[in-house]
C-alpha positions as CSV (number, residue, x, y, z in Angstrom):
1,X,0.0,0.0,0.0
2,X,1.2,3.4,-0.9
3,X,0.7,6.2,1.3
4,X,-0.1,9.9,0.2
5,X,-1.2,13.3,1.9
6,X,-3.3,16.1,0.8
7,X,-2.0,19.3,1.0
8,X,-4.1,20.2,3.2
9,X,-3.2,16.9,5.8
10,X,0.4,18.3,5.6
11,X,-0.8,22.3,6.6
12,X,-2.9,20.1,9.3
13,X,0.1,17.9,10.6
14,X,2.9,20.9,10.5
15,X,0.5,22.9,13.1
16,X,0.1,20.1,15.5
17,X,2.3,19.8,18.7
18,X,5.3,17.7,18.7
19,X,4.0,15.1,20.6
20,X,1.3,14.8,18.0
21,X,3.5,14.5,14.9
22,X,5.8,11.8,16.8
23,X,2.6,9.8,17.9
24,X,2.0,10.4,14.4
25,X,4.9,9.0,12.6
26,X,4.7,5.8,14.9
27,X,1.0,5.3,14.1
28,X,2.0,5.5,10.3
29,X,4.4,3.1,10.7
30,X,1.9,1.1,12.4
31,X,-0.3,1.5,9.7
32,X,2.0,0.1,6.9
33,X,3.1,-2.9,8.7
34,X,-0.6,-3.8,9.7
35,X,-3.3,-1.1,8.5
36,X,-6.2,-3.2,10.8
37,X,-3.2,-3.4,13.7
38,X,-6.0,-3.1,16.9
39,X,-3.9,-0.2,18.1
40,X,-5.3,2.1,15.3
41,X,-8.7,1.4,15.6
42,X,-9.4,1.6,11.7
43,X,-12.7,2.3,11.2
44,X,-15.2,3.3,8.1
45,X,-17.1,6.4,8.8
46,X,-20.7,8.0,7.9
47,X,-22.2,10.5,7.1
48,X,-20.3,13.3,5.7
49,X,-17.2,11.1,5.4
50,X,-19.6,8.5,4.0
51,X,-16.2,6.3,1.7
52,X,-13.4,6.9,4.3
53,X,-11.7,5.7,7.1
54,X,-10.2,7.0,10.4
55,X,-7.2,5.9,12.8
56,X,-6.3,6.8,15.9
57,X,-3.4,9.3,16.3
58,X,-3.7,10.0,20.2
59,X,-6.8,9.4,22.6
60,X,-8.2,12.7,20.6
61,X,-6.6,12.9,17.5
62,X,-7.7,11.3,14.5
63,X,-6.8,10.9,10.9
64,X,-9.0,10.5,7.8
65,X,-8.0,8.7,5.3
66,X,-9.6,7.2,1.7
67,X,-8.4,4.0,0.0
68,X,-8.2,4.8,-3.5
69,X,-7.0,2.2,-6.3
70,X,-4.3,4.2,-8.9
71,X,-3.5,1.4,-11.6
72,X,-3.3,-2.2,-9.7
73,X,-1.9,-0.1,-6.3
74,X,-4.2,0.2,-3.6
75,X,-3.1,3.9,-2.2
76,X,-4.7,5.6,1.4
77,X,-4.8,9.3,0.6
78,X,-4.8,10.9,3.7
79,X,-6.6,14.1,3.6
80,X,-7.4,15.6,7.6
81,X,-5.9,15.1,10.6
82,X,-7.5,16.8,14.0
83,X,-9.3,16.5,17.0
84,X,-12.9,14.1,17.1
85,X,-14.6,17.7,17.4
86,X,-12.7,19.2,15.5
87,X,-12.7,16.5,12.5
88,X,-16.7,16.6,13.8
89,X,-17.1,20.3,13.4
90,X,-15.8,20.2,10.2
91,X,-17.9,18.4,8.8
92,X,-21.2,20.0,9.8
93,X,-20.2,23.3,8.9
């Protein structure tokens, strides 16, 4: 699986506390080895996010994510990284 952030993601992830982006990196790491390791909690969402998926960065933080196929790779586009409420808010505004 290939791996690939929105720009947006990126703006998201260089705001975040340091603590954040290394629980971050780990979790990514995670994530390639094993993206339904229990650790992440990998989920599918509703709603607005009806076709994407969320891990577990921290107790609050989340990431979204969308598995897209380019060609015959399977490749999780991260797009948002945040807090539930904020990643909630979002959403519903």
């Amino acid at each position: 699986m290939t791996i690939r952030y929105s720009s947006d993601f990126l703006r998201q992830l260089k705001k975040l506390n340091v603590r954040v982006r290394k629980s971050f990196k780990e979790k990514i790491t995670t994530f390639i080895k094993n993206p339904f390791s229990p650790e992440l909690d990998n989920h599918s969402l509703k709603r607005e996010y009806q076709g994407y998926r969320s891990i577990d960065i921290t107790n609050d933080y989340r990431a979204i994510y969308q598995e897209k196929v380019e060609g015959d790779e399977l490749v999780a586009y991260f797009i948002s990284i945040g807090t539930h409420k904020e990643l909630y808010e979002k959403s519903t505004s």
